[in-house]
N, C-alpha and C positions, 0 to 999 in steps of 0.2 A: 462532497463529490467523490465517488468513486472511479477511480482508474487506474490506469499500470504504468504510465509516465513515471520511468526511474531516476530521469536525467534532471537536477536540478536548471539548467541551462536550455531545456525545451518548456518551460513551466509556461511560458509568455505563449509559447504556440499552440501549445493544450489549451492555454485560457481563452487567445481566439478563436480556436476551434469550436470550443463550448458555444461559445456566445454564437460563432455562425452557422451550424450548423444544428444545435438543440435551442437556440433562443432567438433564432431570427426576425422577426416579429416584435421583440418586448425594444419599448421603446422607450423604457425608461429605464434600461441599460446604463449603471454608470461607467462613462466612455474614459475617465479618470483614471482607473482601477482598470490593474496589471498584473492583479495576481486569484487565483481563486478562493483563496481563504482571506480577502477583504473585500468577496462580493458576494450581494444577495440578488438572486436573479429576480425573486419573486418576492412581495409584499407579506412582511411579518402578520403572523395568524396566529393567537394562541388556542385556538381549537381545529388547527392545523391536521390532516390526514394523515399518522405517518405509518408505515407501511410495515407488517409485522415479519414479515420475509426480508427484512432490510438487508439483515447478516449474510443471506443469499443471493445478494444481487449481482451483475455479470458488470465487472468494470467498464468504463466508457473505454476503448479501445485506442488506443496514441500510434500515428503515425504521422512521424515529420512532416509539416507542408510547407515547401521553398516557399510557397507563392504567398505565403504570410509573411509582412515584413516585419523586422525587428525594431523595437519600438527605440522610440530616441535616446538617448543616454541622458540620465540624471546625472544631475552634477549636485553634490554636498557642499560645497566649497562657500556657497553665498555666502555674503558678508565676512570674508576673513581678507582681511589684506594680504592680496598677492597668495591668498592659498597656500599660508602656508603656517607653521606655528613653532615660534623661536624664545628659548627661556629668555627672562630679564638676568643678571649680574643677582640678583637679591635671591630671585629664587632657584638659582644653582648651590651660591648658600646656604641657604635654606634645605636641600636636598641632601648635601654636604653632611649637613649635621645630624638630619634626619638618618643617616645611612651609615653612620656610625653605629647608631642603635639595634636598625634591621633593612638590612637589605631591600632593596627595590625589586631585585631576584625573590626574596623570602616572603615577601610582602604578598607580590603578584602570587605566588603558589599558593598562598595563604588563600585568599581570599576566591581563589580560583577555584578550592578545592571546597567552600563555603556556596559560592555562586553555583557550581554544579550541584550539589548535594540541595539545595533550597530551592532553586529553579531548573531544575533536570527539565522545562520543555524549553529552555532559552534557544534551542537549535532546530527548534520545529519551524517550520513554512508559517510565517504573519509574524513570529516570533524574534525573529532573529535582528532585526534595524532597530526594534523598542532595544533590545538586547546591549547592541555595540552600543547605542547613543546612553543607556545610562551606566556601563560598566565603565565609558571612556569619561563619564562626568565624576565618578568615585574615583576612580585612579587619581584622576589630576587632585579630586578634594584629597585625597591619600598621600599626595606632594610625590607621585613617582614622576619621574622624566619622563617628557611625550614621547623621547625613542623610543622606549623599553616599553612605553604603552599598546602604540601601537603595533610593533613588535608582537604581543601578547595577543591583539586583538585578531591581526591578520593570521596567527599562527593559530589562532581558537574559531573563527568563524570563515576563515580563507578555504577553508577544503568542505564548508558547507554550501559553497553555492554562492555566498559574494567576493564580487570584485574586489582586488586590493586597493585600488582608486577611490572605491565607494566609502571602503573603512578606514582611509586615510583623509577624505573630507570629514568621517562623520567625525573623527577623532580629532581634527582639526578644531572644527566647528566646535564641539566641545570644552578641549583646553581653551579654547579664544573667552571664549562666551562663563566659564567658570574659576580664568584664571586670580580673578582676586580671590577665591576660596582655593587657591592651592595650597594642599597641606595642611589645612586648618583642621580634619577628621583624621588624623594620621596617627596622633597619640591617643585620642580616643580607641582607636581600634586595639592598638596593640597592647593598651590594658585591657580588653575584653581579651585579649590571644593570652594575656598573661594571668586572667585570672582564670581562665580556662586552665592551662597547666597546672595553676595550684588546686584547682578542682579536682584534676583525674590524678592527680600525685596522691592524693587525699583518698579518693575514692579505692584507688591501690592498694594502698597503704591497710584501712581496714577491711579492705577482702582480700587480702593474704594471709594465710594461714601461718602458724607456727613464729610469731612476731614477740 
């Protein structure tokens, strides 16, 4: 779908729009779906029409309509008691020792700078809720503290368009749901971080000249 809606925050009124004004009629609209990159207005075709001027097309045009209401608020929170997610005594411990070794700080950059480099569309429109829910399920398998988690997450997907509420349920829901695997991938990883260093030491070493 083509258009010039720049405002991640009108996406919900662009999508009604669409539907009332170019899809009026299709009635097998799913009423579900709130975003336009997880709807198909029209019935899959693999010998589909598709248009060789596409790259010349004239965007669908966005302007605000009040008289569009704002759809109800999702809540992430089900199923976590009281909404909210609180270390046990063991797995503060457990963190304790792990953060001797390498920082929760260290950890997060790490693998941050891993997750962008590997998944550079994680912050696109459809992308981004797969995004928070399985970077907030590594973390916790990584034994970091849910503070510092969520922290991370709001400060990595909070200036793309979701609410902090949202990424504090998903992050919630998350830790709840994988905290018997907290920290159980954490030393795995950091031998991949550490045999990475002996690699590019290596790799230094003989493309340096005059040695």
């Amino acid at each position: 779908m083509v258009h010039d809606n720049t405002d991640p925050g009108h996406h919900y009124n662009l999508f009604r729009q669409v539907k009332q004004r170019l899809y009026p009629g299709t009635d097998e609209f799913d009423k579900s779906c709130h975003n336009l990159s997880r709807t198909f207005f029209l019935s899959y075709d693999p010998e589909v029409y598709v248009n060789p001027e596409k790259d010349t097309l004239i965007p669908y045009h966005f302007e605000y309509d009040p008289s569009i209401p704002e759809p109800a608020v999702k809540s992430y929170n089900k199923g976590c008691s009281g909404g909210c997610f609180i270390h046990t005594p063991e797995e503060i411990e457990r963190n304790t020792g792990f953060q001797r070794l390498w920082k929760d700080s260290t950890l997060i950059n790490y693998v941050d700078r891993k997750w962008r480099k590997e998944y550079p569309d994680s912050y696109e429109d459809g992308n981004r809720h797969r995004s928070i829910l399985s970077r907030a399920k590594w973390l916790c398998r990584y034994g970091v503290l849910y503070d510092a988690a969520l922290n991370y997450l709001i400060g990595t997907f909070g200036r793309h368009g979701i609410s902090e509420d949202d990424i504090e349920g998903m992050a919630i829901n998350n830790y709840n749901a994988n905290r018997e695997s907290f920290g159980v991938s954490r030393m795995e990883l950091y031998s991949k971080k550490e045999q990475g260093i002996v690699y590019r030491n290596q790799m230094l070493r003989e493309n340096t000249p005059f040695q």
